[in-house]
N, CA, C and O atoms as a GROMACS GRO file, in nm:
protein
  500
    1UNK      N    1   0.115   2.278   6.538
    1UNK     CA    2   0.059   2.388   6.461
    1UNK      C    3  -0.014   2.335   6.341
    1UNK      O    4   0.012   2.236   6.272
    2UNK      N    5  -0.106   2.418   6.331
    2UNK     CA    6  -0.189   2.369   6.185
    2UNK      C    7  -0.172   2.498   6.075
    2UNK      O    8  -0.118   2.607   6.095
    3UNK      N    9  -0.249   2.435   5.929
    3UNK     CA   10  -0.251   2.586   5.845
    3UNK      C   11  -0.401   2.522   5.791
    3UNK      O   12  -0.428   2.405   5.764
    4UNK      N   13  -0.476   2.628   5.788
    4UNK     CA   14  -0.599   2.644   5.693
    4UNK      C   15  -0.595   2.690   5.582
    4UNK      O   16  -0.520   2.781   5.548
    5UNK      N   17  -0.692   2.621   5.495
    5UNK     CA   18  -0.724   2.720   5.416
    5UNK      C   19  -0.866   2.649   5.327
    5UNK      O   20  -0.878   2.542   5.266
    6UNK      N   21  -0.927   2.722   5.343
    6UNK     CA   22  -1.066   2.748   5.287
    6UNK      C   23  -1.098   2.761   5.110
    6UNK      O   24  -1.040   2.833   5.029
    7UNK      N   25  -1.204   2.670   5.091
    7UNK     CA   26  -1.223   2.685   4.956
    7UNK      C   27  -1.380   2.674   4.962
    7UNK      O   28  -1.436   2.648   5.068
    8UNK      N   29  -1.473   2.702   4.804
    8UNK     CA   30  -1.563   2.677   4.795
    8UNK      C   31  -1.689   2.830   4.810
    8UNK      O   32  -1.807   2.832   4.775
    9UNK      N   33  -1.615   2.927   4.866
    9UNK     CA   34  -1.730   3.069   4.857
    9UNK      C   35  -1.727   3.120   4.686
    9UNK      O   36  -1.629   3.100   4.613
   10UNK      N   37  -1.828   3.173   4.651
   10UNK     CA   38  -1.863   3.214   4.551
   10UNK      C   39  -2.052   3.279   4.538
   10UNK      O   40  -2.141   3.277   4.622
   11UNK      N   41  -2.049   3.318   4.426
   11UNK     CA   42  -2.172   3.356   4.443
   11UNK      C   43  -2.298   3.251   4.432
   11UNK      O   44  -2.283   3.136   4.391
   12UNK      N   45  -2.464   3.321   4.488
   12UNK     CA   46  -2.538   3.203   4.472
   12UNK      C   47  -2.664   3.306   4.507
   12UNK      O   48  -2.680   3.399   4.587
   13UNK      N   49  -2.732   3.253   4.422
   13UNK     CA   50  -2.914   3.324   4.434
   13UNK      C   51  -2.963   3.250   4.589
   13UNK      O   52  -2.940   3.146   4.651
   14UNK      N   53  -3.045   3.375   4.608
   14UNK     CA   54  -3.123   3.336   4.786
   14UNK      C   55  -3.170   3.181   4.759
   14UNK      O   56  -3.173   3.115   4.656
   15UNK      N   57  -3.200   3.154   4.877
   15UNK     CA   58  -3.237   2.988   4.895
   15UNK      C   59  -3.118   2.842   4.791
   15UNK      O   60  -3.131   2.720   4.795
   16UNK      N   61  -3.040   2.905   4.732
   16UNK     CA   62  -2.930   2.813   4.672
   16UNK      C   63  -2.848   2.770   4.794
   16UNK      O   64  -2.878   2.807   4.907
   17UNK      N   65  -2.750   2.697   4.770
   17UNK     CA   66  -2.659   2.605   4.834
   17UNK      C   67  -2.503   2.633   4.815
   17UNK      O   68  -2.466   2.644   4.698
   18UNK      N   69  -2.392   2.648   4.934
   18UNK     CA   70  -2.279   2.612   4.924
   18UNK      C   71  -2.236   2.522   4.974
   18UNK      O   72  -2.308   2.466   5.057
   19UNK      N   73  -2.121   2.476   4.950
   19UNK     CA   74  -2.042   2.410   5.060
   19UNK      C   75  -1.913   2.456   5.095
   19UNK      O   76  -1.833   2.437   5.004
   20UNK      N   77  -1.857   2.521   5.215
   20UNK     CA   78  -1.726   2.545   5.199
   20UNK      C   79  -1.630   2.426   5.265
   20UNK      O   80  -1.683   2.334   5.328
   21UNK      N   81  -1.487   2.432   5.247
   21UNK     CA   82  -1.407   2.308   5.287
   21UNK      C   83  -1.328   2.434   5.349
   21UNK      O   84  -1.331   2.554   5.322
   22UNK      N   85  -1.262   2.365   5.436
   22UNK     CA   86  -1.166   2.388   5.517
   22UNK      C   87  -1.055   2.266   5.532
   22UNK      O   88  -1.060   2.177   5.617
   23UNK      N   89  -0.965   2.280   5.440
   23UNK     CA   90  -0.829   2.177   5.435
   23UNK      C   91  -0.738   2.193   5.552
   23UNK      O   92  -0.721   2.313   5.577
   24UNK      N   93  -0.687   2.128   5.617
   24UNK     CA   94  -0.566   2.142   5.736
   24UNK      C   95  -0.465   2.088   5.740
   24UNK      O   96  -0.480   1.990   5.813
   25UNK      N   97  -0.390   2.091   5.712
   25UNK     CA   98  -0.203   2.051   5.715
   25UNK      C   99  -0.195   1.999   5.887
   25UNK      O  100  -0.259   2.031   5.988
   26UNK      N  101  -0.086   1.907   5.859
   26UNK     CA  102  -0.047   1.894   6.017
   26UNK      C  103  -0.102   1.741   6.036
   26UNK      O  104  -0.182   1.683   5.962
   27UNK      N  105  -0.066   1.712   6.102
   27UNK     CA  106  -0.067   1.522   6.164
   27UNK      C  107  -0.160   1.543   6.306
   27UNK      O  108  -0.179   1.444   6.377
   28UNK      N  109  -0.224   1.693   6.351
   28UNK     CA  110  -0.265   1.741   6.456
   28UNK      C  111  -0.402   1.783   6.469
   28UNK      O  112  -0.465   1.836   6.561
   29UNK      N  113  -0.439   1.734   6.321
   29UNK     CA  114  -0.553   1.833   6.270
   29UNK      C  115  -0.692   1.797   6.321
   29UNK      O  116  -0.796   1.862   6.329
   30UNK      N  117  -0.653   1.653   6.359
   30UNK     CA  118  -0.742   1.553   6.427
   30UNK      C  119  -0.762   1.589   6.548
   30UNK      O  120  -0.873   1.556   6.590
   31UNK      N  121  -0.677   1.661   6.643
   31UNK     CA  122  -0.704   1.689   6.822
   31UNK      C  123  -0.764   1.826   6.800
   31UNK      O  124  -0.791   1.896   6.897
   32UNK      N  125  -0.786   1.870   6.667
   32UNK     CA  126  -0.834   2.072   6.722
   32UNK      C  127  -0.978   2.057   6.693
   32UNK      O  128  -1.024   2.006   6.591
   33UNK      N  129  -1.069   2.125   6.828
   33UNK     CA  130  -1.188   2.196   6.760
   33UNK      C  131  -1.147   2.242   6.658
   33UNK      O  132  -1.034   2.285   6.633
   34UNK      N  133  -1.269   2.231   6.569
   34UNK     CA  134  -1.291   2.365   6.438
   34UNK      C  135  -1.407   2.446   6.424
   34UNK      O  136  -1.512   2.385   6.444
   35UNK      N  137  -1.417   2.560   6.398
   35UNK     CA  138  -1.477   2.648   6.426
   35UNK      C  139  -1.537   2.735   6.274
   35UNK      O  140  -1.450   2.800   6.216
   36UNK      N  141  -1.693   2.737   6.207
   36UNK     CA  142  -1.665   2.829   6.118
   36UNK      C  143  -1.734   2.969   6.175
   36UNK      O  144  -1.839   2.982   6.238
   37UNK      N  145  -1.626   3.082   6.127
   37UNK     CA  146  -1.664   3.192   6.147
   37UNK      C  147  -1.692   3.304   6.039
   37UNK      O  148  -1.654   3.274   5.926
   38UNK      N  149  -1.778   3.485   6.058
   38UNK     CA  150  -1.804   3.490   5.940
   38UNK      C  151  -1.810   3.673   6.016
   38UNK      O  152  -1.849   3.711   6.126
   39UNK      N  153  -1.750   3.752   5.894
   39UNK     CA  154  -1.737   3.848   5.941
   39UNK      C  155  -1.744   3.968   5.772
   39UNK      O  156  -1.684   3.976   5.665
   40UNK      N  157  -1.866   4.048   5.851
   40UNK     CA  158  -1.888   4.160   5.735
   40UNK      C  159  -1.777   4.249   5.789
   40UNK      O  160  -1.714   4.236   5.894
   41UNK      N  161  -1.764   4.376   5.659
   41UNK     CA  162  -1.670   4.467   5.714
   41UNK      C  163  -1.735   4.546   5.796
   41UNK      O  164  -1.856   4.568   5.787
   42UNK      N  165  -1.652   4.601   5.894
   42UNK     CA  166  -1.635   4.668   6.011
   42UNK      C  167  -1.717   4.604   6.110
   42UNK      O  168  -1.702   4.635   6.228
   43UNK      N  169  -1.779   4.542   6.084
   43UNK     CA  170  -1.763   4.396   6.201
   43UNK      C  171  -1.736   4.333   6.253
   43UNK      O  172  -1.638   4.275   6.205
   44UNK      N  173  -1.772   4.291   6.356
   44UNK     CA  174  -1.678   4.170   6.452
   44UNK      C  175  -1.715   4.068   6.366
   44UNK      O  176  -1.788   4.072   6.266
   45UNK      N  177  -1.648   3.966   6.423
   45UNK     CA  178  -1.599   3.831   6.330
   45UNK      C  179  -1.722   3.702   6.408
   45UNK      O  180  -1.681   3.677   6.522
   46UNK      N  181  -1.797   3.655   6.389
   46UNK     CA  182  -1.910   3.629   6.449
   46UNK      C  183  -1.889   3.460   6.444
   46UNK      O  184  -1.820   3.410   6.356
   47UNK      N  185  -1.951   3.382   6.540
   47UNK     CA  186  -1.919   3.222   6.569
   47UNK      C  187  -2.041   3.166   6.445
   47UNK      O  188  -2.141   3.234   6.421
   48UNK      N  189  -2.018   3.063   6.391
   48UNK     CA  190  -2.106   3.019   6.332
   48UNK      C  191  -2.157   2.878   6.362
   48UNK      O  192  -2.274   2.858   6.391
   49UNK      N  193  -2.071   2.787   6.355
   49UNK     CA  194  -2.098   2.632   6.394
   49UNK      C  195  -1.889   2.607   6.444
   49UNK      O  196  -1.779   2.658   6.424
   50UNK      N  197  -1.962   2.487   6.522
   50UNK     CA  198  -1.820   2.437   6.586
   50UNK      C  199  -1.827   2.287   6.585
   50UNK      O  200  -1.935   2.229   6.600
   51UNK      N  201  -1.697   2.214   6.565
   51UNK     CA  202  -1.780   2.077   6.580
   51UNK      C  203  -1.628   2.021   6.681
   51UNK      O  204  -1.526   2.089   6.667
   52UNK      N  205  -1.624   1.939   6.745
   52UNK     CA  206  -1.541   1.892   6.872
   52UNK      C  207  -1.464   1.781   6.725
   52UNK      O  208  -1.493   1.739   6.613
   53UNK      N  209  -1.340   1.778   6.839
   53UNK     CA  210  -1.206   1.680   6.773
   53UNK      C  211  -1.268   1.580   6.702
   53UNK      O  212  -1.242   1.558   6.583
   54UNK      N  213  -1.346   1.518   6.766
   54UNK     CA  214  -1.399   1.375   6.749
   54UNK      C  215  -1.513   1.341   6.616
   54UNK      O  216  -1.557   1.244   6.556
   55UNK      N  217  -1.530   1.528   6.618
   55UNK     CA  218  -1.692   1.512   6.515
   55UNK      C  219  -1.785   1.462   6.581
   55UNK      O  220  -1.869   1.409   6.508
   56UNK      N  221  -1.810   1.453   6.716
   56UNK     CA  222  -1.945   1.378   6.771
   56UNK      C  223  -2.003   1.491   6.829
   56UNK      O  224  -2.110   1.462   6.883
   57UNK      N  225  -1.971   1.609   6.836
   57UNK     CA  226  -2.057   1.723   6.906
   57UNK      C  227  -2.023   1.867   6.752
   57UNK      O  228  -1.941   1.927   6.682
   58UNK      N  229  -2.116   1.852   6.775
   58UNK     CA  230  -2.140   2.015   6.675
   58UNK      C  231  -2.259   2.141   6.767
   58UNK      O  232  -2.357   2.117   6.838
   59UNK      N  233  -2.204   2.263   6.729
   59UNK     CA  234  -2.320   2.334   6.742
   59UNK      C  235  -2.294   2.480   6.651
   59UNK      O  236  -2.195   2.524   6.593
   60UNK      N  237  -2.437   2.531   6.669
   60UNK     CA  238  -2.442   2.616   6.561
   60UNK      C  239  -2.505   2.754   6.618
   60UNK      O  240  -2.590   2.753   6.708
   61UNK      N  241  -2.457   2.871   6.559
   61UNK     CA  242  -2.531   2.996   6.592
   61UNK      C  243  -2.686   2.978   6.556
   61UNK      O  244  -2.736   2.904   6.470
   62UNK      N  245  -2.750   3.071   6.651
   62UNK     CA  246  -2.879   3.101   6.588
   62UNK      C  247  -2.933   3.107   6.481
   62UNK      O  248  -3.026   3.031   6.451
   63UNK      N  249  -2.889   3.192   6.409
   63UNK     CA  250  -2.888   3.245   6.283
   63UNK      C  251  -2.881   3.098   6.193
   63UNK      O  252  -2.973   3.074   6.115
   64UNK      N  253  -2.800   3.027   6.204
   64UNK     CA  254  -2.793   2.953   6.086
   64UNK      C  255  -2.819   2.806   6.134
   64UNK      O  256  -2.770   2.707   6.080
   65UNK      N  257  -2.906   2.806   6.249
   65UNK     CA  258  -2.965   2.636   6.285
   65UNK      C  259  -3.052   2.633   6.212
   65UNK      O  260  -3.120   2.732   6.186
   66UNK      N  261  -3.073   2.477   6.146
   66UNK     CA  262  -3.141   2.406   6.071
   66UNK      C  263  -3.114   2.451   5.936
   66UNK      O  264  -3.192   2.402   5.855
   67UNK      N  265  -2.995   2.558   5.868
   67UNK     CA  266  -2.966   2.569   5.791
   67UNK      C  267  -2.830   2.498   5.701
   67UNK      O  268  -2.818   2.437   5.595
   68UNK      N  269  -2.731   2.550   5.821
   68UNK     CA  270  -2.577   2.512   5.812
   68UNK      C  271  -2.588   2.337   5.881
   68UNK      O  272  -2.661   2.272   5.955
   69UNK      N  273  -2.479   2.323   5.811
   69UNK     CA  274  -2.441   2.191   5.919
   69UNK      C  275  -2.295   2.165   5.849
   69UNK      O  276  -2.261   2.173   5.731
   70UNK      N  277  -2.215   2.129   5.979
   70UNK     CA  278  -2.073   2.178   5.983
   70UNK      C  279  -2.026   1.972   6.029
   70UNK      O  280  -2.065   1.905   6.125
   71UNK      N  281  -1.941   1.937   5.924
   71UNK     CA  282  -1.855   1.826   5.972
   71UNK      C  283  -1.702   1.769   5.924
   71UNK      O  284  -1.624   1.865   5.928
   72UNK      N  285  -1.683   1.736   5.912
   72UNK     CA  286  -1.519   1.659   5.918
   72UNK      C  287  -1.530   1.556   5.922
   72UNK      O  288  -1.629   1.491   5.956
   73UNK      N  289  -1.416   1.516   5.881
   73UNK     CA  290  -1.323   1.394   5.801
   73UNK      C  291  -1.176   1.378   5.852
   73UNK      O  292  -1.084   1.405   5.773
   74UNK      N  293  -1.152   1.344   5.959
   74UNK     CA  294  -0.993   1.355   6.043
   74UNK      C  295  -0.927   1.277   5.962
   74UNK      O  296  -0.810   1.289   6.001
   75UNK      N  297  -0.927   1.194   5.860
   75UNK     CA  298  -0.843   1.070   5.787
   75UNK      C  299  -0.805   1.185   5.646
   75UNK      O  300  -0.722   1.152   5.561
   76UNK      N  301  -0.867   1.300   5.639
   76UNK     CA  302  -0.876   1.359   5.531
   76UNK      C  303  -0.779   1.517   5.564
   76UNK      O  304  -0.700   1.575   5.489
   77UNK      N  305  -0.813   1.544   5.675
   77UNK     CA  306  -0.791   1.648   5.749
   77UNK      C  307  -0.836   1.769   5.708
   77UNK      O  308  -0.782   1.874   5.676
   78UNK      N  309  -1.005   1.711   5.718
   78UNK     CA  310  -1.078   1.839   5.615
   78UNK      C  311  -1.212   1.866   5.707
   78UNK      O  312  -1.250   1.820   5.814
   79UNK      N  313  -1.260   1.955   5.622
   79UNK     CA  314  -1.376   1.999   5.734
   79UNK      C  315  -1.492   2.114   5.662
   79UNK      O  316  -1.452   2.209   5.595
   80UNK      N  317  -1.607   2.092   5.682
   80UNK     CA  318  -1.683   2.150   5.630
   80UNK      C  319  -1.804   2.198   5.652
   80UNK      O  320  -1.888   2.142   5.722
   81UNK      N  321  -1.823   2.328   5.580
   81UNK     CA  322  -1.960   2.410   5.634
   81UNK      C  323  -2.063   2.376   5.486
   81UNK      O  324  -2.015   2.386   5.373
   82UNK      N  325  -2.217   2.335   5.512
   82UNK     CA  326  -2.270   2.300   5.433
   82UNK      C  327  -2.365   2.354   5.450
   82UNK      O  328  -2.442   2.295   5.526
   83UNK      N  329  -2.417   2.501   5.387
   83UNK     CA  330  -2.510   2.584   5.341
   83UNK      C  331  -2.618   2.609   5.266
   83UNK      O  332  -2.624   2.636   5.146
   84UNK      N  333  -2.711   2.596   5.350
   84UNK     CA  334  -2.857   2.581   5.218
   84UNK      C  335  -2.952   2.706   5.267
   84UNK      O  336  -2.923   2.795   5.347
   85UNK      N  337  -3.046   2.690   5.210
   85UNK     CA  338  -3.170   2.807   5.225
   85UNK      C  339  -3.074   2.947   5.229
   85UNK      O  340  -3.119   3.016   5.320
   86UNK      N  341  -2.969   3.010   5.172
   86UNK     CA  342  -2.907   3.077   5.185
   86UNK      C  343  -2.933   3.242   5.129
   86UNK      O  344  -2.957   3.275   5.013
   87UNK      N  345  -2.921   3.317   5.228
   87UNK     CA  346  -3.015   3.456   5.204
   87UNK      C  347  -2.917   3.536   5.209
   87UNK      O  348  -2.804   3.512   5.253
   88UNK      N  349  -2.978   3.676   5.143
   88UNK     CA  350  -2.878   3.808   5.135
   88UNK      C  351  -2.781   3.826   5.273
   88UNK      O  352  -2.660   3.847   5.273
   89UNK      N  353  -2.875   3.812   5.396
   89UNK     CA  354  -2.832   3.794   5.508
   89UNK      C  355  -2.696   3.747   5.529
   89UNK      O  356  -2.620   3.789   5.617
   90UNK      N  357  -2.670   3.661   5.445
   90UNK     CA  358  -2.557   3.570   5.492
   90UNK      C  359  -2.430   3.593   5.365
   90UNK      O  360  -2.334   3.522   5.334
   91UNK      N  361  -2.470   3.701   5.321
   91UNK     CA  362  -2.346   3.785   5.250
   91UNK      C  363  -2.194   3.823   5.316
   91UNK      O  364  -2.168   3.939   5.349
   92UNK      N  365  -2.115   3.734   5.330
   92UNK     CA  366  -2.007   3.776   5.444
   92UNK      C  367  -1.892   3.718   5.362
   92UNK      O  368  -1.911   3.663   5.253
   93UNK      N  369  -1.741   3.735   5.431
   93UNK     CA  370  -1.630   3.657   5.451
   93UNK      C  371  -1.660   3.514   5.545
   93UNK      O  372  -1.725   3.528   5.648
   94UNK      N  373  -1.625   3.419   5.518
   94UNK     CA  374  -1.640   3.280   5.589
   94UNK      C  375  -1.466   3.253   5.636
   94UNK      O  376  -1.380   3.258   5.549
   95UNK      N  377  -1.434   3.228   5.766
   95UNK     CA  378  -1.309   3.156   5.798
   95UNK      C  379  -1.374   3.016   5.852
   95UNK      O  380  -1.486   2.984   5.889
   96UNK      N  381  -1.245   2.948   5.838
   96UNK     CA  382  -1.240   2.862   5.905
   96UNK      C  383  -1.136   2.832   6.053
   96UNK      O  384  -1.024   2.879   6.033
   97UNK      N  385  -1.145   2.792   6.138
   97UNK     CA  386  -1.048   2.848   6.270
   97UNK      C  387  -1.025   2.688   6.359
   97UNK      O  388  -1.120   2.622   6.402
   98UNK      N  389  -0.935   2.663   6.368
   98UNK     CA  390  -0.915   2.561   6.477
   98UNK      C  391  -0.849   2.600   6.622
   98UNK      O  392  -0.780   2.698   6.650
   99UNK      N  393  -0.899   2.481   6.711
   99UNK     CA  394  -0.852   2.584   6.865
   99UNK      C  395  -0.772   2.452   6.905
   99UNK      O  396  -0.780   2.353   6.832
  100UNK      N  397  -0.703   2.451   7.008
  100UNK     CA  398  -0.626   2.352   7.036
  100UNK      C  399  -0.715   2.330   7.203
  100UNK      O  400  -0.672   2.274   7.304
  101UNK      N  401  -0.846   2.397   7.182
  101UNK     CA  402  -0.906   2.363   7.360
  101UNK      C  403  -1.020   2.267   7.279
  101UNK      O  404  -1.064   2.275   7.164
  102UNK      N  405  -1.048   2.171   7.393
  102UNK     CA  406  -1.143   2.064   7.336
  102UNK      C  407  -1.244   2.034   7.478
  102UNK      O  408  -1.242   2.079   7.592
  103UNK      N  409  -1.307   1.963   7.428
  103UNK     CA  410  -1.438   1.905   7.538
  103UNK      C  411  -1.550   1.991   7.605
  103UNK      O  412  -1.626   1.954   7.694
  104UNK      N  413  -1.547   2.100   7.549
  104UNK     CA  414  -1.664   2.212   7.576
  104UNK      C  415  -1.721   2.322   7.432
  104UNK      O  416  -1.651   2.292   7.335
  105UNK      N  417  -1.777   2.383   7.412
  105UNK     CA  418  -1.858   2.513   7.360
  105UNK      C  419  -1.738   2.617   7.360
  105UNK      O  420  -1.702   2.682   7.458
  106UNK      N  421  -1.678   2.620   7.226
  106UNK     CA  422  -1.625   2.742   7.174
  106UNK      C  423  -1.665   2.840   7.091
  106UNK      O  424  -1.651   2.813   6.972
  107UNK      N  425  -1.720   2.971   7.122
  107UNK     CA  426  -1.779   3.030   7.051
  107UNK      C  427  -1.702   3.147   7.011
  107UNK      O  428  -1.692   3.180   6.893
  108UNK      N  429  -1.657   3.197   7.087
  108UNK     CA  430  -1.567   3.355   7.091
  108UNK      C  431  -1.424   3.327   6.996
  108UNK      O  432  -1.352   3.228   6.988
  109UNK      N  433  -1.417   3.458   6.930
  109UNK     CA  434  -1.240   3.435   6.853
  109UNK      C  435  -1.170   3.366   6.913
  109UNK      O  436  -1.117   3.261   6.878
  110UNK      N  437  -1.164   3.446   7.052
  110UNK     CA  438  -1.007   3.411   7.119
  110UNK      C  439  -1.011   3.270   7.194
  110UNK      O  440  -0.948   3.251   7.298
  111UNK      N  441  -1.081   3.183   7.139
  111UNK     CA  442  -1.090   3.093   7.212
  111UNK      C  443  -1.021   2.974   7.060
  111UNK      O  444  -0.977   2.860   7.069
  112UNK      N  445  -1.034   3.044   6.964
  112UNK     CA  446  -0.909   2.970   6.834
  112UNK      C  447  -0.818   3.035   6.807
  112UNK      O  448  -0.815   3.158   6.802
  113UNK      N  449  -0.701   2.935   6.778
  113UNK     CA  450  -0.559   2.984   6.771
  113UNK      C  451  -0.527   3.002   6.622
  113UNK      O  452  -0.469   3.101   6.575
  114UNK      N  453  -0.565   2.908   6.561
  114UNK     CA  454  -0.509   2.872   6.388
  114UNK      C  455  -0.670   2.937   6.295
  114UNK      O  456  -0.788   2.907   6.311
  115UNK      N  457  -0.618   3.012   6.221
  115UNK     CA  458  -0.702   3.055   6.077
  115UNK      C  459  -0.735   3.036   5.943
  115UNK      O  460  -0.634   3.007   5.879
  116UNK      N  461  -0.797   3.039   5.901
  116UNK     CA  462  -0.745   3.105   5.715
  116UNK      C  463  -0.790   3.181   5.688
  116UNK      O  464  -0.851   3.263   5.759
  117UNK      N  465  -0.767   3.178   5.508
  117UNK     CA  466  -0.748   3.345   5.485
  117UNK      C  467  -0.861   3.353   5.407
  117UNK      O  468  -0.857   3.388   5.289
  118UNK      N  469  -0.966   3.320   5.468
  118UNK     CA  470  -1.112   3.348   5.459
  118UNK      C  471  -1.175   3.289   5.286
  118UNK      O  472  -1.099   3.276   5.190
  119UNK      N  473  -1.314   3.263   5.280
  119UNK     CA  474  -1.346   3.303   5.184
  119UNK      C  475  -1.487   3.353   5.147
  119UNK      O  476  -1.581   3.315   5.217
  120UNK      N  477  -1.516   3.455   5.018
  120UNK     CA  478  -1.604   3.522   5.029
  120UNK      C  479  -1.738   3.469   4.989
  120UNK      O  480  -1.717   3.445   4.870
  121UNK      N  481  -1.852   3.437   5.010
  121UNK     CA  482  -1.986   3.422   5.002
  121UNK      C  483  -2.054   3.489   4.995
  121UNK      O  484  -2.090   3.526   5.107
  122UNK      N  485  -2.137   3.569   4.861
  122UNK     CA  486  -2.224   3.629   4.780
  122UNK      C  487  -2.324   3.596   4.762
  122UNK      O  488  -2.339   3.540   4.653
  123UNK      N  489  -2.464   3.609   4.864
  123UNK     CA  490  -2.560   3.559   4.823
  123UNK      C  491  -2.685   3.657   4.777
  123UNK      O  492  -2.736   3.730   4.863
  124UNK      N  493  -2.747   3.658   4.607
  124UNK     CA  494  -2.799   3.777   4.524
  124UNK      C  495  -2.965   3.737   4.561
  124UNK      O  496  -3.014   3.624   4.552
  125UNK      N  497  -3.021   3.839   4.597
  125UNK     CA  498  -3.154   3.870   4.653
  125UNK      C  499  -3.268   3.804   4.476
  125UNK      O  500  -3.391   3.811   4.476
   0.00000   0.00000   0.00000
């Protein structure tokens, strides 16, 4: 089992920069996809970038290719979404999610087991 938890949302004028971290507990943290996900209210909870156990495969939603870029540090047991050109658009809750399935394209919730407890990203027009 792992635990997340997410740091680093706050506010930021269009085209500014975040970075969020995603910390992971556990001696395990190294075998899980990680997954960032991002969900307005009354919305579904939407895939954003994923990157494989190893860190040698990443991929990213539409929406945020050539923007985001998502990597990790298994010696650290950390992990991160790195946000630029950043628009009203992308005004949401950010999780971070690990899955215990590996070697393919995880995009959907139910395809991660472990969460956190989100954090919020404010970006002012």
């Amino acid at each position: 089992q792992v635990q997340l938890v997410e740091s680093g949302g706050g506010l930021v004028q269009a085209g500014g920069s975040l970075r969020l971290t995603c910390a992971g507990s556990g001696r395990a943290f190294s075998s899980y996809t990680v997954g960032w996900f991002r969900q307005a209210p009354g919305q579904e909870r939407q895939f954003v970038a994923g990157i494989s156990a190893s860190g040698g495969n990443t991929y990213y939603a539409d929406s945020v290719k050539g923007r985001f870029t998502i990597s990790r540090d298994n010696a650290k047991n950390m992990a991160w979404l790195q946000m630029n050109s950043l628009k009203p658009a992308d005004t949401v809750v950010y999780y971070c999610a690990a899955s215990r399935k590996n070697g393919s394209y995880y995009y959907t919730r139910d395809d991660y087991h472990y969460w956190g407890q989100g954090t919020q990203v404010t970006v002012s027009s």
